[in-house]
C-alpha positions as CSV (number, residue, x, y, z in Angstrom):
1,X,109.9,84.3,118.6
2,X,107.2,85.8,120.7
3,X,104.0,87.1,118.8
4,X,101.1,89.6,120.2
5,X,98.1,89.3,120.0
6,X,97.8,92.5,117.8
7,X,100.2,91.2,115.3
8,X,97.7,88.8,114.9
9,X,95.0,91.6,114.2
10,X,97.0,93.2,111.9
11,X,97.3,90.5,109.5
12,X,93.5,90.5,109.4
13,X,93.1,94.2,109.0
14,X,95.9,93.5,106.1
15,X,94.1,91.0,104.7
16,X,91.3,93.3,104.2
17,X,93.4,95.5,103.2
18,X,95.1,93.7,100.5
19,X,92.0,92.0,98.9
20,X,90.2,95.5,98.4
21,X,93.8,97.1,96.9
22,X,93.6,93.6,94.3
23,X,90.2,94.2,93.3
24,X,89.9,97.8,92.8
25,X,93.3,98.3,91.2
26,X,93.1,95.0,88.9
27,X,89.0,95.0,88.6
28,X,87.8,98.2,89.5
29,X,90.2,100.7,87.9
30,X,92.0,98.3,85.3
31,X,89.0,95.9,84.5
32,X,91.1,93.2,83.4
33,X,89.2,90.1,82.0
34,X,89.0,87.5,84.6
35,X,92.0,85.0,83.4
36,X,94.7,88.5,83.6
37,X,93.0,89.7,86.8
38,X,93.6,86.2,88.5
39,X,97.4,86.6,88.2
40,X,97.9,89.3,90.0
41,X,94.8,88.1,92.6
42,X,96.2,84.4,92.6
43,X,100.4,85.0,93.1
44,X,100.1,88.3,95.2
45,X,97.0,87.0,97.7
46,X,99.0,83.4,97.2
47,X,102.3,84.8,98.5
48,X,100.3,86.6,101.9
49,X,98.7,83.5,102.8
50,X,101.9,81.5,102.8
51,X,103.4,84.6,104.2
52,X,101.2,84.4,106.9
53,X,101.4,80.5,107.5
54,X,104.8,80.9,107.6
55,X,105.1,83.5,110.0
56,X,102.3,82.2,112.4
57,X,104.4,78.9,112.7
58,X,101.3,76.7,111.4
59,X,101.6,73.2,109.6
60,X,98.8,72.6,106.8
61,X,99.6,69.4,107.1
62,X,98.2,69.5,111.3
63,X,95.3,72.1,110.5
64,X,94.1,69.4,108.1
65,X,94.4,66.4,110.2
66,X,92.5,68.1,112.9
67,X,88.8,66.7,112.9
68,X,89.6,66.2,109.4
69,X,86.4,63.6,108.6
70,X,84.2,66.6,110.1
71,X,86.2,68.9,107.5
72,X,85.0,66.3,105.2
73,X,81.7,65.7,106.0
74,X,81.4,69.9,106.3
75,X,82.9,70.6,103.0
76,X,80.0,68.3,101.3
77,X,77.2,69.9,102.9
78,X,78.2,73.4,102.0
79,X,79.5,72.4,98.5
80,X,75.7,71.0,97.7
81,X,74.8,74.3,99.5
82,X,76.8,76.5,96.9
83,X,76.1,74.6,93.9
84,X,72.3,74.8,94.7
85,X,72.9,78.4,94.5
86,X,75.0,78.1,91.4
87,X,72.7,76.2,89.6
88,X,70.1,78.3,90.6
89,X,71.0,81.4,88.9
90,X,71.1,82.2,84.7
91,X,73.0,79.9,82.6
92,X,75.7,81.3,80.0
93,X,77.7,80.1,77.2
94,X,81.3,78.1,78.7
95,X,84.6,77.1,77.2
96,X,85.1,73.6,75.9
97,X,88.1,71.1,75.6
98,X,91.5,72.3,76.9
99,X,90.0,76.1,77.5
100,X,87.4,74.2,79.3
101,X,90.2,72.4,81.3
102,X,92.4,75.5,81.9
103,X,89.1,77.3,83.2
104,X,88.0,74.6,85.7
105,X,91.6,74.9,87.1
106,X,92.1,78.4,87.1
107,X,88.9,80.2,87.5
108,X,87.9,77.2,89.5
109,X,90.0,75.7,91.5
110,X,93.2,78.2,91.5
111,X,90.5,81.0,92.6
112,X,88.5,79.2,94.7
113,X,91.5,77.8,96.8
114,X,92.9,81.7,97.3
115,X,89.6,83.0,98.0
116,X,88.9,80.4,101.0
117,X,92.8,81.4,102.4
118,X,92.3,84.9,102.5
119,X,88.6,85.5,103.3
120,X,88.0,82.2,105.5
121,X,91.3,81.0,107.0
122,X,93.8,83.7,107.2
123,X,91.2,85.7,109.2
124,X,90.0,82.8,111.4
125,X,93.4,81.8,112.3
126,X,94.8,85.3,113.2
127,X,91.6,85.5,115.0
128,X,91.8,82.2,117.2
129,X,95.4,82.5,117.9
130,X,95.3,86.4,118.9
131,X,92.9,85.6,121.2
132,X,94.5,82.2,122.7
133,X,97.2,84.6,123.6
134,X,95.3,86.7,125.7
135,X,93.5,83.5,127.4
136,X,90.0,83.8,126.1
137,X,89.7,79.9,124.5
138,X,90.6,78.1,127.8
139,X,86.9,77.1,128.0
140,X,83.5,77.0,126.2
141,X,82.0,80.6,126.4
142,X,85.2,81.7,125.7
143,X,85.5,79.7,122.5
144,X,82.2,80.5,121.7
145,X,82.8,84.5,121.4
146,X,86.2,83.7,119.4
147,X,84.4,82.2,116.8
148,X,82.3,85.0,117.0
149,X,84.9,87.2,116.5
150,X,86.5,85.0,113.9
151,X,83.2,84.8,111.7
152,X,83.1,88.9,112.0
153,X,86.5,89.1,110.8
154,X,86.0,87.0,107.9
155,X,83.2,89.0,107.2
156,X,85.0,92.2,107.5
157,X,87.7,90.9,104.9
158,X,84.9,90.1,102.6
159,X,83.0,93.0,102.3
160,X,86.5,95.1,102.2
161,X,87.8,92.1,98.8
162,X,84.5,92.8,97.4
163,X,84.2,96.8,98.0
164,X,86.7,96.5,95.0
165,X,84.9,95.4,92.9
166,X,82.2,97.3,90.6
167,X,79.3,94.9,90.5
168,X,79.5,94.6,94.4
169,X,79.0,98.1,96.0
170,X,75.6,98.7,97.2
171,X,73.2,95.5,97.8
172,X,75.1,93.4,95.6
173,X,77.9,93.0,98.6
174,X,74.8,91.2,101.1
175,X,75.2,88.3,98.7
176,X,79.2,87.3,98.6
177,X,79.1,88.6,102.2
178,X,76.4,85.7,103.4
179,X,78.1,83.1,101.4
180,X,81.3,83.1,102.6
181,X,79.9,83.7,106.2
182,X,78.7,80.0,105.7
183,X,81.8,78.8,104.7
184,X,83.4,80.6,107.3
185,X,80.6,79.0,109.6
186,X,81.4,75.5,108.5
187,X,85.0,75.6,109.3
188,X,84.3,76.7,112.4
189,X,81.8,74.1,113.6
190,X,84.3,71.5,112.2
191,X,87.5,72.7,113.3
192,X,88.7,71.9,110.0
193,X,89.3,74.3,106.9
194,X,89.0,71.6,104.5
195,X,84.7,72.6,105.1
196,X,85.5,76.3,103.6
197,X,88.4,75.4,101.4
198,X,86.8,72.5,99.3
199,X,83.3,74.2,99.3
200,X,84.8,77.4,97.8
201,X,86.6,75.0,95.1
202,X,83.2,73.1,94.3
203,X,81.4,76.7,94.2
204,X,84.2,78.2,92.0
205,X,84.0,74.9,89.4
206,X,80.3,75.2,89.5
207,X,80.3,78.6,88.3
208,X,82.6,78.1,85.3
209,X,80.7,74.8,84.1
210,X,77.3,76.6,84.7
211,X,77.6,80.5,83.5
212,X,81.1,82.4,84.1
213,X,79.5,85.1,82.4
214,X,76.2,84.9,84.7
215,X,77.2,83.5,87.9
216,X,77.8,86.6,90.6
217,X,80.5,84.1,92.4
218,X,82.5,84.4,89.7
219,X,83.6,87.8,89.2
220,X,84.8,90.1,87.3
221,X,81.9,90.9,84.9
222,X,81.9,93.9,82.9
């Protein structure tokens, strides 16, 4: 079947869309402690990213091939990047044992893994493909002002996932905003989303190991 190019757009402005409907319902109206607010977050933003894969006609398995030792080599730069920033902020008391082990894979990597889909790669997908369609990535300067555009939609479905939340409206949203933007950033240099996906993992098990009461990458906090 034939897509448009604003088909494309639409899942991006829907992506926004969704992520500020999850956190201001689940966060900012609800406040559900974190491990009831990622069910919701984690199957409903879960099922539009596969929704989205699906529909687009994309193989994980190829978008992970592709330049995959760059995607490496990106995701390890950006995860000592994120950690750095972990690490840098106040420390706070963390589960142990099996809590400890159902944190690290649920508040880390369950949350990390559906916040790189649907802020990172959804957007930068629906962004390069839209605008294959109309003929802009045939050459460098072309490809060059995709990303552009890709790394503004990201942002855009940032700052509308965090809007939802409390804790981020004012000049607390610069901060999520900038990170992801690097993430973003790295996938785009490497052509590979293993860069945003596995930084957003390491950032996300970071967080839980350091302070999940303390670390702003790790909402919600009430």
């Amino acid at each position: 079947m034939n897509r448009t190019w604003y088909e494309y757009i639409g899942w991006i402005v829907a992506a926004g869309l969704l992520g500020f409907a999850l956190s201001m319902a689940f966060a900012g109206i609800l406040h559900l402690p974190r491990k009831l607010f990622l069910i919701p977050y984690v199957g409903i933003a879960g099922l539009f990213c596969y929704a989205y894969l699906r529909w687009s006609g994309l193989s994980i398995g190829e978008l992970i091939r592709h330049n995959w030792a760059w995607g490496v080599v990106g995701a390890i730069l950006l995860a000592l990047f994120t950690i750095k920033n972990v690490l840098s902020q106040p420390v706070s008391p963390r589960s142990v044992g099996l809590p400890l082990v159902f944190d690290l894979l649920w508040s880390g990597v369950a949350y990390g893994l559906i916040d790189a889909f649907l802020l990172t790669v959804v957007p930068v997908l629906a962004t390069w493909q839209a605008f294959t369609l109309l003929g802009w990535t045939v050459n460098w300067p072309g490809k060059i002002l995709v990303g552009v555009l890709a790394l503004l939609a990201s942002v855009l479905v940032t700052a509308a996932y965090h809007l939802g939340y409390p804790e981020y409206r004012g000049a607390g949203l610069f901060g999520p905003v900038i990170g992801n933007s690097s993430m973003t950033l790295g996938y785009l240099i490497t052509s590979n989303p293993l860069a945003a996906v596995f930084s957003h993992i390491a950032m996300h098990i970071a967080a839980v190991l350091h302070g999940p009461a303390s670390v702003v990458q790790l909402p919600p906090h009430y």
